[in-house]
N, C-alpha and C positions, 0 to 999 in steps of 0.2 A: 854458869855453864850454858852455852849456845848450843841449843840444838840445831842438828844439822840438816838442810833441804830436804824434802823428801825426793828423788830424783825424779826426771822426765822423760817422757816418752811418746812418740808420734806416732799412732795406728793410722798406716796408709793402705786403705781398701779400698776397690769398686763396691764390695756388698757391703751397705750402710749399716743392715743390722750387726752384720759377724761383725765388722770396726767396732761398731757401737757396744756391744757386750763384750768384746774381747777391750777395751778401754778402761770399762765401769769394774771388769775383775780385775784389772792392775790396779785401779784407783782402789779399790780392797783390799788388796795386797802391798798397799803403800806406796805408790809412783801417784805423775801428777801428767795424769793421759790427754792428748788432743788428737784431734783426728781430722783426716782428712779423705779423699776420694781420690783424687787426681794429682798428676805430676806437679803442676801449679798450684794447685792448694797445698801441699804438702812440703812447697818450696817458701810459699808465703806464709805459712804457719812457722817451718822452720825461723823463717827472719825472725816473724813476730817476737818470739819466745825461745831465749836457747833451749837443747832439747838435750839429753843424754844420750839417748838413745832412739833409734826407727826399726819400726814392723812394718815394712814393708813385702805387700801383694807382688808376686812375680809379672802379673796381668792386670795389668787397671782399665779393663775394657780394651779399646783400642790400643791402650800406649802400656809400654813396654817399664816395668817396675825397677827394673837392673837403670836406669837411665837417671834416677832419683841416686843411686849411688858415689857417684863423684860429686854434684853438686852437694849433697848434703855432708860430705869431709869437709869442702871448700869452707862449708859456714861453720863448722868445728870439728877439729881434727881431731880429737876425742870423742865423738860418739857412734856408739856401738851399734851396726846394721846387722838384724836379723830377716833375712827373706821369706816368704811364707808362700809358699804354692799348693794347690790340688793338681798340678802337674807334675810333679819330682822330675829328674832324670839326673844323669850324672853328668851331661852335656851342662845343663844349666846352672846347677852346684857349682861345678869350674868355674863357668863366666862370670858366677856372683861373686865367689871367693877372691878371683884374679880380679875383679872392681873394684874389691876392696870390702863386700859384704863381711862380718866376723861369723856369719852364721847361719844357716841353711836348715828351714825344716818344714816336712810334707804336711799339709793338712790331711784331715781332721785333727787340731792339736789344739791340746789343754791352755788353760791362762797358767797354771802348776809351772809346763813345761818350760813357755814361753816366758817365764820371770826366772825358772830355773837359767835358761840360754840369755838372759839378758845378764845376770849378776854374774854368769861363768867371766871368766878371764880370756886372753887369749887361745884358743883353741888348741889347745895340745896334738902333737900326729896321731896318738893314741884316738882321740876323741872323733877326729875326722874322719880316722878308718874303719870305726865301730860300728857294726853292722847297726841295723833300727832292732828295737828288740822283740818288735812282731813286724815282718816283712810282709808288704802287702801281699794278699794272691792273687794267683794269675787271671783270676776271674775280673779281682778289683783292678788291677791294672789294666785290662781290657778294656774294661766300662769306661775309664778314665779316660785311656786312649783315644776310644771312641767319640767321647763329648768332644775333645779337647780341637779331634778332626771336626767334629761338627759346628764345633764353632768358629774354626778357620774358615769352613767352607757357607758362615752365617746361616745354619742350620736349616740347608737346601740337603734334603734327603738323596737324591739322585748322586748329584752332585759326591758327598760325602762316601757311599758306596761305590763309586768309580774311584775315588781315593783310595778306598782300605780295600779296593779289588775283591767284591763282597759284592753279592746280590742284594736287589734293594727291599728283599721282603726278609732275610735272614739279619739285614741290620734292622727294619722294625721291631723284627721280633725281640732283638740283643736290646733296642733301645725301651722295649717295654716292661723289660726282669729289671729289676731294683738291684743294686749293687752289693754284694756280704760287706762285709764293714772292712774287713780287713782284707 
């Protein structure tokens, strides 16, 4: 009797630790994790080694995580793309899904979750329209917002408060409360 591979999986992130500890809890959980940073490391990792499956970052610093999408069917048209953001929206959910992503989900999120959404099957309607079962609040969602502008704007204070049409001592202030978790 042949046991069977343990499956594979590529954590694609700009933050080297979250990759790196979100990799070592699959590799616990039984997968056979690599990792990578960047669209091209993640393309050449890909060649290297087939892969089952990708965690892929929505933001890899500059470059754009939805853009690893099609190339990575090309190299097998069986493996399962799950996207991973600290930005949600329901704009970006579409674009990933319409890529060809199987799966979409907000950070802060478990290695649980993420081997739970990897072993899922095809995505049921059911499954898609299911709300999160603690919805951020609107607090966390602000905070989020707000980095998300400051980091567009390469985290020029001025700058970023003419975005969100905000004075720039009321975004100090917003930028120096720590986030509620949820």
């Amino acid at each position: 009797m042949r046991a069977e591979p343990a499956p594979s999986v590529l954590v694609v992130d700009d933050d080297v630790r979250f990759a790196e500890t979100l990799a070592r809890a699959l590799e616990r959980r039984g997968w056979v994790a690599s990792v990578a940073h960047t669209i091209d490391g993640a393309l050449a990792a890909a060649r290297a080694r087939t892969v089952d499956a990708a965690i892929v970052d929505l933001r890899l610093g500059n470059e754009d995580g939805l853009e690893l999408i099609e190339p990575l069917h090309a190299l097998g048209e069986r493996i399962r793309i799950v996207v991973l953001t600290g930005y949600a929206s329901l704009t970006t959910a579409v674009k990933a899904i319409k890529l060809g992503a199987d799966d979409y989900l907000a950070k802060p999120v478990t290695a649980s979750a993420v081997v739970e959404t990897l072993q899922r099957g095809v995505l049921s309607a059911a499954a898609t329209a299911a709300p999160r079962a603690e919805p951020m609040s609107p607090r966390r969602l602000e905070w989020e917002h707000i980095h998300r502008v400051l980091a567009e704007h390469s985290g020029n204070l001025s700058a970023t408060a003419r975005a969100l049409k905000m004075h720039r001592r009321t975004l100090q202030r917003k930028l120096a409360k720590k986030p509620s978790q949820r």
